[in-house]
NUMI-454914 format. One line per 8 residues: for each residue x, y, z of C-alpha. Coordinates in nm, 4 decimals, m for minus. Layout:
// NUMI-454914
X/Y/Z | ...
// end
This chain:
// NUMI-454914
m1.6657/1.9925/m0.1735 | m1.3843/1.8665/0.0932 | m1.3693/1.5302/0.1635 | m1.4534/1.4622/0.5837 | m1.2000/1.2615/0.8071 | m1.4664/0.9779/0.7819 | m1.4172/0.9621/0.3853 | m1.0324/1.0132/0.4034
m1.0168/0.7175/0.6590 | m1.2634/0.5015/0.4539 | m1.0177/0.5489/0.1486 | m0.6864/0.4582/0.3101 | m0.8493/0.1692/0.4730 | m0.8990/0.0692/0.1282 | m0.5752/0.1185/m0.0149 | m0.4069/m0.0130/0.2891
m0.5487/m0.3263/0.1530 | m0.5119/m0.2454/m0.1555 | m0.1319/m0.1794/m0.1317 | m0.0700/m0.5013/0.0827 | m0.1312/m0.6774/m0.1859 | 0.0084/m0.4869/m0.4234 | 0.3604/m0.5185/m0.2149 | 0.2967/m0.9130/m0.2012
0.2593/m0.9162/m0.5816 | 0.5477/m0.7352/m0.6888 | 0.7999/m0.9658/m0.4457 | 0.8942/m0.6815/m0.1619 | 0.7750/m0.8918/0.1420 | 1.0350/m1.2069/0.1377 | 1.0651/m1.5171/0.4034 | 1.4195/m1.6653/0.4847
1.7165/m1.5248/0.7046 | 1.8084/m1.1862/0.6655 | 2.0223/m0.9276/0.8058 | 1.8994/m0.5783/0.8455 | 2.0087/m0.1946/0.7931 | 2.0604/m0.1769/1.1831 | 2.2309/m0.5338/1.2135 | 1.9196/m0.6837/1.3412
1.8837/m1.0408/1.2205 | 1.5229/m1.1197/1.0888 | 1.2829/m1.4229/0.9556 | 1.1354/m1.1624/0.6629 | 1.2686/m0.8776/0.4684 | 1.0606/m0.5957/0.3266 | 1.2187/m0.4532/m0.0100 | 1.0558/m0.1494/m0.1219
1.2869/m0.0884/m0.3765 | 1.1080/m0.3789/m0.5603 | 0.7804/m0.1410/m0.4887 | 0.9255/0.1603/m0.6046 | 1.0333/0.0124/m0.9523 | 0.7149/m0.1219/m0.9968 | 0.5003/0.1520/m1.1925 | 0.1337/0.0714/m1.0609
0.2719/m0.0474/m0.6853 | 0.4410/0.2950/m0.6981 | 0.2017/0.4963/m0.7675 | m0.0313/0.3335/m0.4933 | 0.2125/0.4168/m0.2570 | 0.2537/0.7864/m0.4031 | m0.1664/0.8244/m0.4012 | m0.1936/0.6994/m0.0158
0.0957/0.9521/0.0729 | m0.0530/1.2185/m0.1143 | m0.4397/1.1557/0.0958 | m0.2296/1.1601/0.4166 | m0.0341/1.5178/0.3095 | m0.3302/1.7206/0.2102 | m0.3804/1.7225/0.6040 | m0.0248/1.8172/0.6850
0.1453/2.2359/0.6556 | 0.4425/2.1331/0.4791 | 0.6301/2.3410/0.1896 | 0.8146/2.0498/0.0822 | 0.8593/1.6789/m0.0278 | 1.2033/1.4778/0.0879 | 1.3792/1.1878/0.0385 | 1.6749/1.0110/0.1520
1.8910/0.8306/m0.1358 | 1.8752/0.5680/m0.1998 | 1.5535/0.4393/m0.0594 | 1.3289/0.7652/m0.0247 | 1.4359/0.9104/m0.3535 | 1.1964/0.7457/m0.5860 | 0.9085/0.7465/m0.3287 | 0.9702/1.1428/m0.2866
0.9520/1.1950/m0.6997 | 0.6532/0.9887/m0.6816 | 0.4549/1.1434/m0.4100 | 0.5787/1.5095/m0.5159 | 0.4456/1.4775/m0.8556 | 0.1156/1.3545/m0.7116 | 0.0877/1.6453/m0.4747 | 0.2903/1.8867/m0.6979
0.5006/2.0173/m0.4085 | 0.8566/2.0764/m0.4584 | 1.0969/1.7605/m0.4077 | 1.4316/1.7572/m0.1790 | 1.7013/1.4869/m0.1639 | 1.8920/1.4229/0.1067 | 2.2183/1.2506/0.0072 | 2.3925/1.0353/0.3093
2.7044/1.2105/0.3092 | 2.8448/1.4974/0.1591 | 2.9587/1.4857/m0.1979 | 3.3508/1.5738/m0.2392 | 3.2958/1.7263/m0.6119 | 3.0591/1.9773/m0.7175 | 2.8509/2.1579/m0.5391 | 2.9235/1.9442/m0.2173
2.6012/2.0034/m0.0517 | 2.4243/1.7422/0.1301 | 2.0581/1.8350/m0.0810 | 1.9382/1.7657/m0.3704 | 1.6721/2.0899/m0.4586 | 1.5751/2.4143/m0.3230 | 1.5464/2.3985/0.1148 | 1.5308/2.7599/0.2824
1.5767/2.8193/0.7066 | 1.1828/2.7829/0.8048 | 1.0684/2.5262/0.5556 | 0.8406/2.2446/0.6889 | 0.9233/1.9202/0.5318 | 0.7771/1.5841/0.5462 | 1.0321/1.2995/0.4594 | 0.9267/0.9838/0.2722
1.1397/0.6397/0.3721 | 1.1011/0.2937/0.2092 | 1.0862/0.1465/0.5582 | 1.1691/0.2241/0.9139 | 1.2892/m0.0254/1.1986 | 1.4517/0.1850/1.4476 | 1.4807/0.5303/1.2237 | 1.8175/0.5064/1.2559
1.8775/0.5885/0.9146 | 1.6396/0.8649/0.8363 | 1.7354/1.0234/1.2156 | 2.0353/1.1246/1.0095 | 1.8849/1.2614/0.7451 | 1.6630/1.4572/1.0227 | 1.9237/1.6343/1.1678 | 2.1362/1.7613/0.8702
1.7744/1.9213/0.7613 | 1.7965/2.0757/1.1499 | 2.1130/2.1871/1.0950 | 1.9929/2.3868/0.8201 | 1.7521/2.5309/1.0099 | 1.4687/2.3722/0.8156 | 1.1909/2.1333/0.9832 | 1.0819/1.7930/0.9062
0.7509/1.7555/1.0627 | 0.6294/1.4218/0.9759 | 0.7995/1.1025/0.7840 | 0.5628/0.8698/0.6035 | 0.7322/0.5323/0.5601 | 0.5832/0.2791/0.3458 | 0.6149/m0.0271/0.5847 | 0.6924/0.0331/0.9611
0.8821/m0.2927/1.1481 | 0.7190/m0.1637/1.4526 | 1.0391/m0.1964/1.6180 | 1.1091/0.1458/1.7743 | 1.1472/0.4100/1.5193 | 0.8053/0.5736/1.6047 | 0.9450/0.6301/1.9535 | 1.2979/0.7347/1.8444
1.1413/1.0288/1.6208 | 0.9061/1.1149/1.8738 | 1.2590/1.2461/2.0473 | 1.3134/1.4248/1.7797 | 0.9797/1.6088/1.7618 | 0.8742/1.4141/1.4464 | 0.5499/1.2192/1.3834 | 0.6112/0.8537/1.2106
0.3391/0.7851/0.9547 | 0.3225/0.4577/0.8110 | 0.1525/0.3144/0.5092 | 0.1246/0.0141/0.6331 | 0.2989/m0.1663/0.9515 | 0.4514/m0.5125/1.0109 | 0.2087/m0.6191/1.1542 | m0.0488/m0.5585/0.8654
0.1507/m0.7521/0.6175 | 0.2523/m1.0644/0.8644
// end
């Protein structure tokens, strides 16, 4: 028996809770003076990686991905290092798609691809990120899956700033899904 929207929307309302508190506890939402990714200055700084090395944090976060993905036609799981990659292992063995990295730059050894995992032209791909300001960061990561004539559909971030990233993907034809925002944790 499927679940209905009504049950699905009852259960992340729970673990929306449920994971603010969780991200409390384990020390990712700090107070002080801090200087951001995009060179913003801010009065709080949200560390995920303290989430994602946290076992029972990250598998909250991997569980609330994996309710939003059953909705979504996507072939794939991605992350960006360094950020995304844990998050993406997490929510790909929960949903038991197959898991991409996306490295930053191109490796000068090896291989000296830019991905981490199997991506063919035509696959649909929703990219996990620890947290999004103004998607600066995983806009890159966006486009070198464009270039390779691949789609990313929808990012699920774990904590959205609210600070213009949802807008700035919208350019790009990609939906911004947050697990939580700024504003539910302040």
């Amino acid at each position: 028996m499927s679940e209905s929207k009504a049950e699905t929307g009852t259960e992340l309302k729970f673990q929306k809770g449920e994971l603010i508190e969780a991200l409390n506890a384990c020390g990712a939402v700090r107070y002080g003076d801090f200087t951001l990714a995009s060179g913003k200055k801010s009065k709080y700084y949200i560390d995920i990686k303290k989430a994602s090395t946290d076992p029972k944090t990250l598998k909250l976060i991997a569980e609330q991905a994996a309710v939003l993905i059953k909705d979504m036609e996507i072939d794939s799981v991605a992350g960006v290092e360094l950020g995304g990659v844990p998050l993406a292992t997490a929510v790909s063995l929960e949903t038991e798609l197959p898991l991409l990295l996306v490295r930053k730059t191109t490796k000068d050894y090896g291989t000296k691809g830019r991905f981490v995992g199997e991506l063919k032209a035509g696959d649909r791909l929703v990219l996990l990120e620890d947290v999004t300001t103004s998607g600066g960061s995983v806009k890159d990561a966006i486009k070198v899956v464009l270039e390779a004539k691949a789609l990313v559909k929808y990012v699920i971030t774990v904590v959205d700033r609210e600070e213009g990233a949802k807008e700035n993907l919208a350019e790009l034809g990609v939906e911004l899904v947050p697990l939580v925002t700024a504003s539910d944790l302040l």
